[in-house]
C-alpha positions as CSV (number, residue, x, y, z in Angstrom):
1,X,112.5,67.4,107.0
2,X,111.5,67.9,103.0
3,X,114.3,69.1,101.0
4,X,114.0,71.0,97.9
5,X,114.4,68.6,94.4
6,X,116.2,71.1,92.5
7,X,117.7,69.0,90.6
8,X,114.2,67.0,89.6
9,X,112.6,70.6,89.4
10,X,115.1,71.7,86.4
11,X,114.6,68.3,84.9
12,X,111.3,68.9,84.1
13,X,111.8,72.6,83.1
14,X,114.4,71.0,80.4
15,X,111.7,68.3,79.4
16,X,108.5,69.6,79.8
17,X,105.6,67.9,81.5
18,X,104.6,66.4,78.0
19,X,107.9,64.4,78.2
20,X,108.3,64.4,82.4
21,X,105.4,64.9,84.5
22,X,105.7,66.2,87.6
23,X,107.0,63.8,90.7
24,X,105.4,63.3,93.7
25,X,108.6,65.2,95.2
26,X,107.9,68.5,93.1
27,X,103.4,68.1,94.2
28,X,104.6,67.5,97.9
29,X,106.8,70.7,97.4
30,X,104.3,72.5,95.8
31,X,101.6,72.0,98.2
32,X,104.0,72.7,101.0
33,X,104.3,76.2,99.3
34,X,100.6,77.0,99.1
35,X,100.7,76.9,95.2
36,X,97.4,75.5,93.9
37,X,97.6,71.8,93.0
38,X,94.1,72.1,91.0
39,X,95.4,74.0,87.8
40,X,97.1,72.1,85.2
41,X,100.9,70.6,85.7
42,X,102.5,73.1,82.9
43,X,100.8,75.5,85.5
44,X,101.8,74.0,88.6
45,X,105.6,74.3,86.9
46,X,105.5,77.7,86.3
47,X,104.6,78.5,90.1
48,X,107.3,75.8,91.4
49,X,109.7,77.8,89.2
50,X,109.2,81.6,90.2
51,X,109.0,79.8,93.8
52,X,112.0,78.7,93.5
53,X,113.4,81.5,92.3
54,X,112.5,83.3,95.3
55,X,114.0,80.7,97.8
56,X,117.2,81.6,96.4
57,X,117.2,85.1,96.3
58,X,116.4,85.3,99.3
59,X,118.8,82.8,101.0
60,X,115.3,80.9,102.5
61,X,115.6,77.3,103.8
62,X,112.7,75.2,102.1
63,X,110.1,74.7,105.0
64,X,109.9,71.4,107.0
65,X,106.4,69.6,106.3
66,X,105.0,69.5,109.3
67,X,104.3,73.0,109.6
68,X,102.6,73.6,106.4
69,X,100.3,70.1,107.4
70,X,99.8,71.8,110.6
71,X,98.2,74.6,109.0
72,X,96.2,72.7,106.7
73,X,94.1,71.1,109.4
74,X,92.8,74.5,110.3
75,X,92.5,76.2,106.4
76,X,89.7,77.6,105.6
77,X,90.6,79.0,102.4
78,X,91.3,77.8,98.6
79,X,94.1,78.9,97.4
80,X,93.4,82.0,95.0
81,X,93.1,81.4,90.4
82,X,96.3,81.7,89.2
83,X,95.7,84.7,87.2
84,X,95.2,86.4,91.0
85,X,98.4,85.3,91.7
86,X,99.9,87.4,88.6
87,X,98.2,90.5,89.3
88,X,99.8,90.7,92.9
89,X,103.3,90.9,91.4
90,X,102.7,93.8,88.8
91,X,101.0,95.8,91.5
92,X,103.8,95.4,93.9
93,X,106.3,95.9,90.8
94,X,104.4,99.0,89.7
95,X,104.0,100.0,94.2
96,X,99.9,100.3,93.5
97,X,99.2,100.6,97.3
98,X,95.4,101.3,97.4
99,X,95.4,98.3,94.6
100,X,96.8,96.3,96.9
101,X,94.2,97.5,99.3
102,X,91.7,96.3,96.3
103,X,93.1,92.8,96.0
104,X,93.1,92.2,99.9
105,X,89.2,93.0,99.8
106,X,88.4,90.9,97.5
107,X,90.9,87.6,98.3
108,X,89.3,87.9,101.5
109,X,85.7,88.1,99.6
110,X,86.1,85.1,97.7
111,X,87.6,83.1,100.4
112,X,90.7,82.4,98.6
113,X,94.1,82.3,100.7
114,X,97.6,83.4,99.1
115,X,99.8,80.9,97.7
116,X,103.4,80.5,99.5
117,X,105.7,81.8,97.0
118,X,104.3,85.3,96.7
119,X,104.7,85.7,100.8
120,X,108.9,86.3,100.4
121,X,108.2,89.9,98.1
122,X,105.5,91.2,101.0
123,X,108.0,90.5,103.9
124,X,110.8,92.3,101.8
125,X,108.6,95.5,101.1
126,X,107.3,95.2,104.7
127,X,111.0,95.3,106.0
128,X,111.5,98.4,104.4
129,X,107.8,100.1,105.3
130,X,106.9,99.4,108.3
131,X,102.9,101.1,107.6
132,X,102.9,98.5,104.5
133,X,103.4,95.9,107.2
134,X,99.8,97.2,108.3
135,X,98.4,96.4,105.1
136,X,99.6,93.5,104.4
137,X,99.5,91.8,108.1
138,X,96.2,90.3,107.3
139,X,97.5,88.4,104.2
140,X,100.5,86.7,106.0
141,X,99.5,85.9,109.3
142,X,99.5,83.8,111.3
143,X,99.7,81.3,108.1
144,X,102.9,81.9,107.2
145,X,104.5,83.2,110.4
146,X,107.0,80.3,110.7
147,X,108.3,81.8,107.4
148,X,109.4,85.1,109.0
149,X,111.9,83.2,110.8
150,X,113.9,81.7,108.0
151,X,115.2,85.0,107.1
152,X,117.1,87.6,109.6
153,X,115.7,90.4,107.8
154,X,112.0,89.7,108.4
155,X,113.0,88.5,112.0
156,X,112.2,91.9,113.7
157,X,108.4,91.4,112.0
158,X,108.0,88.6,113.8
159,X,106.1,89.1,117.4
160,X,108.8,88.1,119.4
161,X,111.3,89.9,118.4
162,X,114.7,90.9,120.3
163,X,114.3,94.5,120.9
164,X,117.8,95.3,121.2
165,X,119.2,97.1,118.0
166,X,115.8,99.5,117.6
167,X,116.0,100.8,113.9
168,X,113.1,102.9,112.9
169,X,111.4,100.6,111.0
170,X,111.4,98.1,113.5
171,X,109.8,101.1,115.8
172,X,107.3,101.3,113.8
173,X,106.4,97.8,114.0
174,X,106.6,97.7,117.6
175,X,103.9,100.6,117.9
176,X,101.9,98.2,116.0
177,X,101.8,96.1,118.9
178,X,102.2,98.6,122.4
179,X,103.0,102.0,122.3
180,X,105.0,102.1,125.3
181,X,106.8,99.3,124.9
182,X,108.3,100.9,121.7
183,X,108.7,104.6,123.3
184,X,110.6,102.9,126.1
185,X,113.4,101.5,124.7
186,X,113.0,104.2,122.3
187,X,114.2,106.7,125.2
188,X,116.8,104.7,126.1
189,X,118.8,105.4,123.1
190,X,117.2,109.0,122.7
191,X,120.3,111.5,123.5
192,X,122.6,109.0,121.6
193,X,120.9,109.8,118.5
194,X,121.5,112.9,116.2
195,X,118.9,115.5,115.0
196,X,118.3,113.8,111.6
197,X,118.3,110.4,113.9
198,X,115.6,112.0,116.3
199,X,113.1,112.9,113.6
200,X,113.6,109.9,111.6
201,X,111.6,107.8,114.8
202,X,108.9,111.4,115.6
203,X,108.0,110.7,111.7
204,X,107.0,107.3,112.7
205,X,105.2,108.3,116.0
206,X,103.5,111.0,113.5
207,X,101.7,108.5,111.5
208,X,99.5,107.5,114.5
209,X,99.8,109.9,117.1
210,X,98.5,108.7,120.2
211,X,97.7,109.9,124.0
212,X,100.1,107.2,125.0
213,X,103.0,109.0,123.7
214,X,102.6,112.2,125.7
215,X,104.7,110.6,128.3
216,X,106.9,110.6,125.4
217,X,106.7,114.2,124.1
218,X,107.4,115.4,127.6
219,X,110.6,113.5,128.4
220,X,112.1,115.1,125.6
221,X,110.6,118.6,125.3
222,X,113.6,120.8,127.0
223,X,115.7,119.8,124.0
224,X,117.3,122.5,122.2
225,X,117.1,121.4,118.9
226,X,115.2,123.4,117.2
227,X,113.9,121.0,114.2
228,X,113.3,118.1,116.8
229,X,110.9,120.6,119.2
230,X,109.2,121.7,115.9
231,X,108.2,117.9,115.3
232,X,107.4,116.9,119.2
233,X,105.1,120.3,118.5
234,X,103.7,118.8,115.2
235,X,102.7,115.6,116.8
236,X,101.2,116.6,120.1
237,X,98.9,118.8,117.9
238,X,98.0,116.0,116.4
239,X,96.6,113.8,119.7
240,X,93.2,114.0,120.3
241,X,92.3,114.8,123.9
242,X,95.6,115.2,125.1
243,X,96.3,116.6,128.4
244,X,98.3,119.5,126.8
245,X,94.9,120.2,124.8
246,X,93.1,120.2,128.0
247,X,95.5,123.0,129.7
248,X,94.7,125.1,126.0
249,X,90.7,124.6,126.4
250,X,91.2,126.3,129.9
251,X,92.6,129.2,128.3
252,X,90.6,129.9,125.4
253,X,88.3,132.1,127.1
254,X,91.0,134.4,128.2
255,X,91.5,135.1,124.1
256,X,87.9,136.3,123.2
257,X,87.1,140.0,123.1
258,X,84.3,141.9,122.8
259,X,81.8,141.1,120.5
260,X,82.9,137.4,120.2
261,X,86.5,138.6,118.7
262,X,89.3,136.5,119.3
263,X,92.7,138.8,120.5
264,X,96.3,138.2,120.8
265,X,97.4,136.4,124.1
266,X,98.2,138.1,127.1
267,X,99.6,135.2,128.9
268,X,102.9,134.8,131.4
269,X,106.2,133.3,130.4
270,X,105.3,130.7,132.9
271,X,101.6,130.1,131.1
272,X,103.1,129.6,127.2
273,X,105.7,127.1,128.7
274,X,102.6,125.3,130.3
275,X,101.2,125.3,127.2
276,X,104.4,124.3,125.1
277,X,104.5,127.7,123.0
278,X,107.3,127.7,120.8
279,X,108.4,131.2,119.8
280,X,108.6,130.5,116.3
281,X,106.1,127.2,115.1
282,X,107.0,127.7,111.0
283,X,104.2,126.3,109.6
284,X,102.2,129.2,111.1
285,X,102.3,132.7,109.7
286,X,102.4,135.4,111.7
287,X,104.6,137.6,114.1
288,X,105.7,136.2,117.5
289,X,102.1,136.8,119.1
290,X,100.0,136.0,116.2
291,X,101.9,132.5,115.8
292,X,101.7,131.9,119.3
293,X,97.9,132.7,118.9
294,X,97.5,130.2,116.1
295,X,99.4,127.8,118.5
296,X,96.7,127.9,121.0
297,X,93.9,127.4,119.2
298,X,95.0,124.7,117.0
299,X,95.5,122.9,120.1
300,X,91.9,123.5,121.4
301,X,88.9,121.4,121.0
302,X,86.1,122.4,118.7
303,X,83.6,122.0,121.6
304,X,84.9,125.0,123.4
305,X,84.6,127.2,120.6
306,X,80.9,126.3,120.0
307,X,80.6,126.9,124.0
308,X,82.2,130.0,124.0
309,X,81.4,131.6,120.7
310,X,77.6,130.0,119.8
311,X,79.3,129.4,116.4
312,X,76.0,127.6,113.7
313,X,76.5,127.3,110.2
314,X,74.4,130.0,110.1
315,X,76.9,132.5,111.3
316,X,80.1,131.1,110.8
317,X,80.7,133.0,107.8
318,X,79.7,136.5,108.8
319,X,81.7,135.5,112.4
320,X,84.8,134.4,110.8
321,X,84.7,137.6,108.3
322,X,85.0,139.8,111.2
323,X,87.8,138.2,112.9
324,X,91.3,140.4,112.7
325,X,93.0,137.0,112.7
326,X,91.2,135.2,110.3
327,X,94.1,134.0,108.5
328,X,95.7,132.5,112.4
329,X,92.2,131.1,113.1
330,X,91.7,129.4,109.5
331,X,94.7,127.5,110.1
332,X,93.9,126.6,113.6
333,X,90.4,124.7,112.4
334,X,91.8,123.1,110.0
335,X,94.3,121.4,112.6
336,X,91.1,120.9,114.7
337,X,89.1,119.1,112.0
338,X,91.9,116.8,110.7
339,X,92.1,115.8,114.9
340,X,89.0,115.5,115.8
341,X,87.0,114.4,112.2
342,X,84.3,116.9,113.4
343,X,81.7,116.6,110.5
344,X,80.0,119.9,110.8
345,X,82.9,122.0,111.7
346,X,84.2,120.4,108.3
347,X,81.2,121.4,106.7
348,X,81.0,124.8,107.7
349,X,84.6,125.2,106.5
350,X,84.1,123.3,103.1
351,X,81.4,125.8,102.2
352,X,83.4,128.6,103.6
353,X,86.3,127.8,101.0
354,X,83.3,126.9,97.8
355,X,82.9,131.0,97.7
356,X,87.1,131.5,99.0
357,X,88.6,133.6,95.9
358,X,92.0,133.9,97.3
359,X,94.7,131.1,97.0
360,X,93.9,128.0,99.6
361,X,95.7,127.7,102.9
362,X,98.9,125.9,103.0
363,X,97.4,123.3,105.0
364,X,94.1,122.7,103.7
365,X,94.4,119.0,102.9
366,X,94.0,118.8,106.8
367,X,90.3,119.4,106.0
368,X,89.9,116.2,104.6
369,X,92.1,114.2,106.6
370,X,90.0,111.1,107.6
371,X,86.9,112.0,105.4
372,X,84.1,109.7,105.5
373,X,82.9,108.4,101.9
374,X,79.4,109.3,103.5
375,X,80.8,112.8,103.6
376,X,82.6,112.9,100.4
377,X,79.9,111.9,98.5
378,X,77.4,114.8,100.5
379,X,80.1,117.4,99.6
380,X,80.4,116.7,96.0
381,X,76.6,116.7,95.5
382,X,76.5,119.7,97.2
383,X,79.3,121.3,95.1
384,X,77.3,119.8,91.9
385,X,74.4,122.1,92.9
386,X,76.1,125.3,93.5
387,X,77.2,125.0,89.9
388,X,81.1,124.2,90.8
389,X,83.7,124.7,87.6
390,X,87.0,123.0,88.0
391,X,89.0,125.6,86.4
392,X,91.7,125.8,89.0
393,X,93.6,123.7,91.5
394,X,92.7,126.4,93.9
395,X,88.7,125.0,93.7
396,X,88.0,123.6,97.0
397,X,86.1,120.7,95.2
398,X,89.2,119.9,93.1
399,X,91.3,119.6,95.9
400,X,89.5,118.1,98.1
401,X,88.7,114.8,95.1
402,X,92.2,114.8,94.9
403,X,93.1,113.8,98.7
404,X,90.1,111.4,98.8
405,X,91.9,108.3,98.8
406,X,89.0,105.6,99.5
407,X,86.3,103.9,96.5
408,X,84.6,107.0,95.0
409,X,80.1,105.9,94.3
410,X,79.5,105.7,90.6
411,X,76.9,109.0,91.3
412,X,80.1,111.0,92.1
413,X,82.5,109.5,89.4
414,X,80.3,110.1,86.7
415,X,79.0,114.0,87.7
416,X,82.7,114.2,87.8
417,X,83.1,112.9,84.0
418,X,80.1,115.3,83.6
419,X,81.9,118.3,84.9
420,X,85.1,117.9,82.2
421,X,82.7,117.5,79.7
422,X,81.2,120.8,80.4
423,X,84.9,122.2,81.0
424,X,86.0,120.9,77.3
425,X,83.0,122.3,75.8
426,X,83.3,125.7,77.2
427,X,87.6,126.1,77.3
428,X,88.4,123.6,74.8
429,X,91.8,125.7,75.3
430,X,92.7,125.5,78.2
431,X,94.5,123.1,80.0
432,X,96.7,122.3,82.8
433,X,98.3,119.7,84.7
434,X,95.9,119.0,87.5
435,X,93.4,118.2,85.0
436,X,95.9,114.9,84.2
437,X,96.6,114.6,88.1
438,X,92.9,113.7,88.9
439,X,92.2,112.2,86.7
440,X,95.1,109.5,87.1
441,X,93.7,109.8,90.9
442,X,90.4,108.7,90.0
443,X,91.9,105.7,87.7
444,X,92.4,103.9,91.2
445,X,88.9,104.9,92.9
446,X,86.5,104.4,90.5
447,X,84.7,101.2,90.0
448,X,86.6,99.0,87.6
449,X,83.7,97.3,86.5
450,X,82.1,101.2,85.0
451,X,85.5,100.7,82.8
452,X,83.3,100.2,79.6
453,X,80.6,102.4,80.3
454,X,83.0,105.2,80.8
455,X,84.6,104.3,77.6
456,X,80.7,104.5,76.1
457,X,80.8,108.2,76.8
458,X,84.2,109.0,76.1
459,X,83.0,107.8,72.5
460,X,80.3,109.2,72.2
461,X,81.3,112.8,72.5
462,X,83.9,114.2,70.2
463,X,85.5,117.1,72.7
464,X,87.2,113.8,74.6
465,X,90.0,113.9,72.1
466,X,91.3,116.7,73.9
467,X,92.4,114.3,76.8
468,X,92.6,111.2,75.1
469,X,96.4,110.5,76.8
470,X,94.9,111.0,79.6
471,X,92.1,108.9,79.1
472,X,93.5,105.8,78.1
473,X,96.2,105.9,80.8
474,X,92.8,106.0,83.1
475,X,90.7,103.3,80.9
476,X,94.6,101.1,81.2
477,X,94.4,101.2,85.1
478,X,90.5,100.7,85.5
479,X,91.0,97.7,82.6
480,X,93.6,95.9,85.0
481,X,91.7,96.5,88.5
482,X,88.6,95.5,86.5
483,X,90.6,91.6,86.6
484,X,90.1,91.6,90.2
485,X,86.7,91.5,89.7
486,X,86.6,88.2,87.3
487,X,84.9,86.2,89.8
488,X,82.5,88.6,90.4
489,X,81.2,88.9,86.6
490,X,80.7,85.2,86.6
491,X,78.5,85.1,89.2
């Protein structure tokens, strides 16, 4: 077993390399943490130090040596510059999550491997979030899975884990893994827990809904809680091909009129509890029957409704316009879509809402839940040629760039830039706060490595001043992502 120098290690802090260089005690430690031995002592130092610093904040035992030589037989990766290092801890201290994304594509590009010491902050944050544990999995196993161990607090990340003691967090791990063996255990405890207790663990099973957990949803259906149903509701409307979704296709039929109209139900007590009708789902408008309506649908599958009505994107518009319950049917595709990621249903509605002059349904973000960049980039072209203004945060195309959440083409970012332009020019006046909100969006989706064309333009054109805040918070964040992409520019 290797112990720790610290006593050698503040030695040479006091003295300096110059004066002390490094031992073979502090390079054996070093290399045992994964910091790079190929960068200058001073360097090397620094690293040992913020390692250290780390060991004892978080009550670690320095690792035997065997384990980290065991690893090196099999590595496959350099350890990443030190300046990569660096920008890992100021976008976990400033919680950059789709940078982090970022710096995971291109550590993995370059072949480089993460250096020991930064692997204690990633199992803290992943302790607390079990979804960042998804994203940053890749990073930290299986290389430094023996670390996971040293501390009971990243214990339950590890894959075998005690069970016993199920916390939400570590629920959300366990999904990761097997849905049922988390929902089992889960139901053990189920009735012990308290309505704030309950929906604490169906917001975890709502971030990856699954046809595994209807066994789930209908163990605890009959309970009377009124919040809890509302979530079980909300999630099973969320499974794609679900059995519950089946038992709604069947029905559909029976709620089309004449002349392709779709009516209130007429169904049985007996038939709405087969079909897990709430009388009241809030998120719906409506009276008793029209919310149960909406209820229906939104569990149905888009492939029925072509069946059944022959809609095209010819007629949806003229179809949908002559519907009594438009407003119920509206919100029921848009549930549909953000299921099933149907591309021309989300079409149709996307160019439905370009012409909508009334304010946007509650849930429209559901329209781009899942949106391809294929897609996004499509739509936005499209909305370039109608001649779209983003003048309010009611403009289908403004919302829908504000949700994207994925790399946004250089084409699209810059007929973006295009479209302020045109704005300033025309309402040099008029401004509000979305205009700073997509802006600061787009400051972690657009290609860093545009950062000083962008700037070009801004120059260029005198109405920027209007935004210049704005703009240099952007060109800030596009200047820092743009150091992920060093290695790149030397090429």
């Amino acid at each position: 077993m290797t112990k720790f120098d610290w006593e050698e290690l503040e030695k040479t802090l006091l003295l300096g390399t110059g004066r002390h260089p490094l031992s073979q005690t502090l390079i054996t430690s070093a290399r045992i943490l994964g910091i790079n031995l190929d960068q200058s002592e001073e360097h090397i130092l620094m690293d040992l130090a913020l390692a250290s610093s780390t060991l004892r904040r978080t009550a670690l035992q320095f690792p035997c040596e065997e384990l980290p030589l065991e690893r090196d037989k099999t590595k496959q990766h350099q350890p990443c510059p030190p300046y990569f290092s660096k920008l890992l801890l100021v976008i976990l201290e400033k919680d950059w999550i789709y940078v982090l994304e970022e710096f995971q594509r291109q550590l993995k590009k370059n072949n480089w491997s993460l250096p020991g010491h930064l692997a204690p902050p990633l199992f803290e944050k992943a302790v607390l979030e079990p979804s960042f544990w998804e994203t940053v999995k890749p990073l930290l196993l299986p290389r430094f899975q023996w670390l996971i161990l040293e501390n009971p607090r990243w214990q339950q990340l590890h894959e075998g884990a005690n069970d016993k003691g199920l916390s939400p967090q570590r629920f959300g791990i366990l999904r990761t893994k097997e849905i049922v063996l988390a929902n089992n255990p889960l139901l053990e405890i189920w009735d012990e827990l308290s309505v704030i207790g309950q929906l604490k663990y169906l917001k975890v099973i709502l971030d990856t809904p699954l046809a595994e957990d209807e066994a789930f949803l209908e163990a605890c259906w009959n309970t009377k809680k009124k919040k809890v149903r509302q979530k079980l509701f909300e999630i099973w409307l969320n499974i794609p091909q679900s059995n519950l979704q089946t038992r709604k296709d069947h029905i559909f039929p029976k709620l089309i009129g004449k002349k392709k109209k779709i009516d209130l139900p007429d169904l049985s007590q007996e038939e709405l509890e087969e079909l897990k009708v709430l009388p009241l789902y809030l998120p719906f408008k409506g009276g008793l029957k029209a919310n149960r309506l909406a209820q229906i649908l939104a569990g149905t599958s888009w492939i029925v409704w072509k069946k059944e009505l022959e809609i095209t994107n010819e007629n949806f518009a003229a179809w949908l316009g002559q519907q009594k319950w438009k407003e119920q049917i509206i919100i029921a595709l848009l549930q549909i879509v953000s299921r099933e990621k149907e591309p021309a249903l989300r079409f149709m509605l996307f160019r439905y809402f370009h012409s909508w002059d009334e304010e946007l349904p509650k849930n429209i973000d559901l329209l781009f839940k899942g949106i391809s960049q294929e897609e996004f980039s499509r739509f936005s072209q499209w909305s370039f040629l109608q001649g779209v203004t983003i003048l309010t945060y009611d403009d289908i195309y403004v919302r829908m760039s504000l949700t994207y959440k994925k790399p946004w083409p250089n084409q699209i970012t810059f007929g973006f830039f295009k479209l302020v332009k045109q704005w300033l020019r025309e309402s040099p006046k008029y401004w509000e706060g979305w205009h700073t909100m997509i802006i600061r969006h787009l400051s972690f989706f657009a290609d860093p490595r545009q950062a000083d064309r962008i700037r070009l333009a801004f120059q260029q054109d005198a109405s920027w001043v209007l935004i210049e805040d704005e703009l240099e918070s952007f060109l800030k964040i596009l200047n820092f992502r743009k150091q992920l992409y060093l290695e790149d520019n030397e090429e």
